[in-house]
N, C-alpha and C positions, 0 to 999 in steps of 0.2 A: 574566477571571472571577476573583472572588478566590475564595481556599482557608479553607478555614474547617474547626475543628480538633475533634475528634469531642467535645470536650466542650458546644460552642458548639452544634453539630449537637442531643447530647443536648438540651442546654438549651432550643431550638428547639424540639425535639419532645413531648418532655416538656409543654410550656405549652401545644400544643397537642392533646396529648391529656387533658390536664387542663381543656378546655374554657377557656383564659385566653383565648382569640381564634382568627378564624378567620386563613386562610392570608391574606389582604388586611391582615388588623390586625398579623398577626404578618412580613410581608413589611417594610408599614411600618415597625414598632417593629424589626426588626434587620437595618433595611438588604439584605435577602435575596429573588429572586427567589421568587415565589409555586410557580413550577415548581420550583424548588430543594427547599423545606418539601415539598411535596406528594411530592417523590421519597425526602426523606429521612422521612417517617412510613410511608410503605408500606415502605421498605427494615427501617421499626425494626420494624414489624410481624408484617411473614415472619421475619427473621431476628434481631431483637433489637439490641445492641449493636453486635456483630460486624458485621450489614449497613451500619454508617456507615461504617465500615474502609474506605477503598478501596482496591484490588487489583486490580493491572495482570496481564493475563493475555494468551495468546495462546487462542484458543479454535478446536477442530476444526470442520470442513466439518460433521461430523455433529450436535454439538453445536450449532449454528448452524443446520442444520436442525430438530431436536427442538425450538426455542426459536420458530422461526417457524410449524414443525405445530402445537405448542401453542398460541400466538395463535391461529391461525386457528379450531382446534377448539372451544377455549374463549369464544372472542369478549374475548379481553382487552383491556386497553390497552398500548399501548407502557410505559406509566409502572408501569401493574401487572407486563407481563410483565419487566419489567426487576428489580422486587424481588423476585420470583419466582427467578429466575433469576440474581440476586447481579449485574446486569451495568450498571457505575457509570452508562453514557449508555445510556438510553432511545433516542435517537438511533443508536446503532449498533444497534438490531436493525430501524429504517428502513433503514438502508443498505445491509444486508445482504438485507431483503426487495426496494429497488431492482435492487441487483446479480442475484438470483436471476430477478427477474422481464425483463430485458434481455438481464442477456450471458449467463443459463447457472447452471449448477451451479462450472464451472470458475472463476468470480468469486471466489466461496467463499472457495476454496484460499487459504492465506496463503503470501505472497507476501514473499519476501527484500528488504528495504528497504536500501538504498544500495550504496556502493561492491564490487564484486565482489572477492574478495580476490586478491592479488598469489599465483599461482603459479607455482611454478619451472616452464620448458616443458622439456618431455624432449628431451633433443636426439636427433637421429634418426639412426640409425647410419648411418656413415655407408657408401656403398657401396664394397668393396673395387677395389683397381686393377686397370682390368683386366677386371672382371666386368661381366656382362651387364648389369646395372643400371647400374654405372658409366658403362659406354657409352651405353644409353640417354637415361641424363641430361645428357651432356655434349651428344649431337647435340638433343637437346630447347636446352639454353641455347647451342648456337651457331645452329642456326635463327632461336631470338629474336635471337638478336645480329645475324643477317642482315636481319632483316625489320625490324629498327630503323634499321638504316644504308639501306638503301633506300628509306625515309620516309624519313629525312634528306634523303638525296640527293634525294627528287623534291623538298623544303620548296626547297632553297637552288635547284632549277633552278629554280621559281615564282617565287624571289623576282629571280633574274637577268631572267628575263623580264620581269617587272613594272618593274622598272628601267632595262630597255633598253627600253621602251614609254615610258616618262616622258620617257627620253632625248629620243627621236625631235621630241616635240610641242612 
């Protein structure tokens, strides 16, 4: 989708609030989706200049709620509640009605995008010599260490077996 720069926007809207063409003649003449014009005359509308601006935002649970009550109460459109409401894609307050109507309110919630950051792990004190903890932990990992060689051991009698069977035939 190309970008197109708030004077070009003006210019756009401008010619069509001036009656020079409708959304169809004016899509034509500057190469511009018809939904595009039509988002950017309601956004000049509500908000004047300023609404061509765009502006990356993260937006609350609540907020996000008040914007989908409003549709609903008022009977808007996505394309009006969006100038309305300053919020660049009309498309995102579908997806936000999606999400609400499937998974929940919890959808809402924004949600941390990519890698979880690198933190130091506290290391864990460690148990003194000697002490009840220390002990408990030692017979905990020699257990393990029993119960591993004991697998082992049955693994390599399986496999003697299976070998002196091969033998035999």
């Amino acid at each position: 989708m190309a970008k197109f720069t708030i004077e070009k926007k003006l210019e756009v809207v401008q010619k069509y609030l001036n009656n020079d063409g409708g959304y169809g003649y004016l899509s034509k003449l500057f190469g511009i989706s018809q939904s595009s014009i039509e988002k950017w005359v309601l956004q000049y509308q509500y908000h004047g200049e300023e609404g061509l601006i765009k502006n990356y935002t993260n937006y609350t649970v609540q907020f996000k709620l008040d914007v989908l009550k409003y549709m609903n109460e008022q009977g808007t459109s996505l394309y009006e509640t969006a100038a309305i409401f300053k919020i660049p894609a009309p498309s995102t307050i579908l997806t936000w009605k999606v999400k609400l109507e499937t998974k929940g309110l919890d959808a809402l919630k924004v949600k941390k995008k990519g890698r979880p950051s690198m933190k130091k792990e506290s290391k864990k004190s460690t148990p003194i010599e000697g002490s009840v903890e220390a002990l408990h932990a030692k017979i905990e990992r020699l257990e393990m260490e029993n119960a591993y060689l004991k697998k082992l051991n049955a693994l390599v009698q399986m496999q003697e077996k299976l070998q002196t069977k091969s033998k035999r035939k």
